[in-house]
Phi, psi and omega in degrees: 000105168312130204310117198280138177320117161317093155241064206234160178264116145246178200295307193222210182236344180287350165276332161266056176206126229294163188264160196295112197254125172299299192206130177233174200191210166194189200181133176243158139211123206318259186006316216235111180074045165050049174070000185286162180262152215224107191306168164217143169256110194256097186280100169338105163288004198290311179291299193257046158344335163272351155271306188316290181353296222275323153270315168353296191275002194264031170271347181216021160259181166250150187340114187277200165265140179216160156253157160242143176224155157242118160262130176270115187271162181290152201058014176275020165338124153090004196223129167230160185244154189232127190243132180233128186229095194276139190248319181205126039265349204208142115298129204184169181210129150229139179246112187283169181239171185175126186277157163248027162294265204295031188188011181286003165265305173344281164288008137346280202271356166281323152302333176272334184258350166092034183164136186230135178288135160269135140209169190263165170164217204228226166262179174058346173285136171237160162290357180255304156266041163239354188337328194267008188268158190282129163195151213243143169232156202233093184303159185228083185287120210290148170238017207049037167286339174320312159329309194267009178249282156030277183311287206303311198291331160305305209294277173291359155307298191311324181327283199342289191288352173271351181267314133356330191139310187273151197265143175347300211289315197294328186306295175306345177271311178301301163329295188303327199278333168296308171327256175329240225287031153259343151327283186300354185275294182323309177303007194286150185227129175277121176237139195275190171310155174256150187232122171229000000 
């Protein structure tokens, strides 16, 4: 299923316009996804205040409801947006961005682990000095996009390395070779203690 075109109402002009991502990363943990590792994202909050809120409270609330969609916004050659629209505790709509040259291991692994970490901050914020900041996960469940990430995702790798340098054939030998191993770096998993 191809990423569906932005035909959405929003709210406001500040909900339709993706929020500013800072700093990205990923995170394993026994507890959480059965140890798989699960990106994070560090979203400015500065524009948006009503996402900080909203992981802010969602350390002492319980999981509300969100939907996910992958979109494509207009004039977004080369770009997909993963759009979340939180129903409870808060209403609300955020739309991430995501170059897929330069982040196309990202959206990899948020298509693959089926699910991504929020947290709010600032420019310059990493997750190794923020450990202690509020943050949320959010399943991103296939809607049958994999296929159709699959296809986008050869397609801008292969760009990527022909903009690089490289002649059709080594970009395509290189893509794949790229492809596999950031799979397998993706599949890594946290294991809890063995118990026999």
């Amino acid at each position: 299923m191809k990423p569906q075109k932005a035909r959405i109402t929003f709210r406001s002009k500040l909900e339709a316009s993706p929020v500013k991502i800072v700093w990205d990363g990923a995170i394993a943990t026994i507890g959480v996804g059965e140890g798989r590792l699960i990106p994070l994202v560090i979203i400015d909050g500065s524009d948006r205040p009503d996402i900080e809120e909203l992981i802010r409270i969602h350390q002492y609330l319980p999981s509300g409801d969100v939907e996910s969609q992958w979109i494509q916004l207009k004039g977004g050659e080369g770009k997909i947006c993963l759009r979340l629209r939180f129903k409870r505790p808060v209403e609300l709509v955020a739309i991430l961005e995501f170059d897929i040259i330069g982040q196309g291991g990202l959206i990899d692994q948020i298509v693959t682990a089926k699910a991504i970490y929020l947290q709010a901050g600032r420019e310059g914020d990493r997750l190794a000095t923020t450990t202690d900041s509020p943050r949320m996960s959010v399943e991103v469940p296939d809607t049958g996009f994999y296929n159709e990430w699959n296809r986008m995702l050869m397609k801008w790798t292969e760009k990527g390395f022909r903009q690089r340098g490289l002649n059709r054939q080594d970009a395509k030998s290189a893509t794949r070779e790229f492809i596999e191993k950031w799979r397998s770096f993706g599949r890594f998993r946290m294991k809890g203690p063995q118990v026999e």
